[in-house]
MITIDREN-292293 format. One record per residue (C-alpha): x, y, z. Coordinates in steps of 0.05 Angstrom, whole numbers, padded with zeros to 5 digits, always signed. Example, Ala and Ser with C-alpha at 12.3 -4.5 7.8 and 13.67 -1.06 7.14 Angstrom:
BEGIN
+00246-00090+00156;+00273-00021+00143;
END
This chain:
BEGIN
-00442+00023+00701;-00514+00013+00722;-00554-00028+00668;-00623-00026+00681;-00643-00071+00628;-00640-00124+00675;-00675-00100+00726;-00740-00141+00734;-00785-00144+00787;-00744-00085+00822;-00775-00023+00834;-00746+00042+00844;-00707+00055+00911;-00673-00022+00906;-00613+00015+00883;-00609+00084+00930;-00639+00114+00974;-00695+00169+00961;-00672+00243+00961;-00683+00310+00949;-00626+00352+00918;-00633+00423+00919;-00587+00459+00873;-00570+00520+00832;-00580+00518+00755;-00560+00583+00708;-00623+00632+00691;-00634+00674+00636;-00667+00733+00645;-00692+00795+00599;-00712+00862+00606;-00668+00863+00665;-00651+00938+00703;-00611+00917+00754;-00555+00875+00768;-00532+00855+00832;-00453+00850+00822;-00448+00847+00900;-00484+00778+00898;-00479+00752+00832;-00507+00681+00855;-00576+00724+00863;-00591+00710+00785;-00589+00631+00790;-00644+00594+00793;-00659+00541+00851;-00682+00483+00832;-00709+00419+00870;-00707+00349+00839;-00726+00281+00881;-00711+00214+00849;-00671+00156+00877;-00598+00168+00873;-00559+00108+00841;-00490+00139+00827;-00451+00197+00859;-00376+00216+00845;-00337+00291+00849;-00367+00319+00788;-00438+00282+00783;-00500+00262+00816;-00550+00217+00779;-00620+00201+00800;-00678+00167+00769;-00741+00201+00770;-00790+00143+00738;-00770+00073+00709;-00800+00020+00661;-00786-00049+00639;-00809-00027+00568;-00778+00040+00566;-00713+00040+00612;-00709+00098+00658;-00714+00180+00660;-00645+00208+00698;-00627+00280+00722;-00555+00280+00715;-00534+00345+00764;-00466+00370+00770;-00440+00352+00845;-00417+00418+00850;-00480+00452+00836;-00509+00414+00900;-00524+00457+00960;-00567+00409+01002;-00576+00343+00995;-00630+00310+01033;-00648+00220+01040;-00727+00206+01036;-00757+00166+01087;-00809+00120+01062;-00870+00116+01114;-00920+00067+01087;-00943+00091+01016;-00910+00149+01020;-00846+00184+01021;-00829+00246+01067;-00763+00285+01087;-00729+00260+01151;-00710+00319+01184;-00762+00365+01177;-00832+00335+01169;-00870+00344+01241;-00897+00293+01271;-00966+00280+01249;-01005+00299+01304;-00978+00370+01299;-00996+00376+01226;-01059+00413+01210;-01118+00381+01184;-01120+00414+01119;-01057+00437+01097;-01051+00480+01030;-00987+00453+00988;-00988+00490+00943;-00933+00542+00932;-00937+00622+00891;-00891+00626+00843;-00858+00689+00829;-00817+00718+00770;-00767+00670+00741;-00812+00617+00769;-00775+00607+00839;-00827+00603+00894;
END
């Protein structure tokens, strides 16, 4: 077991490294008129969650996603199984990026819109 109580002067990532986890969670939906029995995985939800991962076994991944000296720490506790991608951060200076797919910088535009449309179900 991880105690963070006695974690001073350690910020996150001195445990694990940095990921992303992308992974399916159950949805609930209403009003429905069609159901797609072909590909029943259809009605999940994806879901991303980033934090730095500090324990992984066959049935659970657990990140923390902020951490305090006064408070302890938020964790995301996913099943393993529920995983489909999981990808490790790489820190560049002050900030944090994906590994394997950020382009280099000078191929990135100058002004880049982030922001992502959400449709129904709130999946982008």
């Amino acid at each position: 077991m991880i105690d963070n109580r006695n974690r001073e002067a350690e910020t996150l990532g001195s445990v694990g490294p940095f990921v992303k986890i992308t992974w399916n969670d159950a949805a609930s939906t209403f009003k429905e008129y069609r159901i797609n029995a072909a590909n029943p995985s259809e009605h999940l939800t994806q879901c991303e969650t980033v934090g730095e991962m500090v324990a992984k076994d066959e049935k659970a991944i657990v990140l923390v996603m902020h951490g305090s000296q006064s408070d302890g720490c938020d964790i995301m506790a996913i099943p393993t199984d529920w995983a489909q991608k999981i990808e490790v951060m790489e820190i560049k200076g002050e900030c944090i990026s994906e590994n394997s797919e950020s382009p280099p910088e000078s191929q990135e535009p100058s002004t880049q819109n982030k922001s992502k449309t959400f449709g129904p179900g709130g999946t982008a």
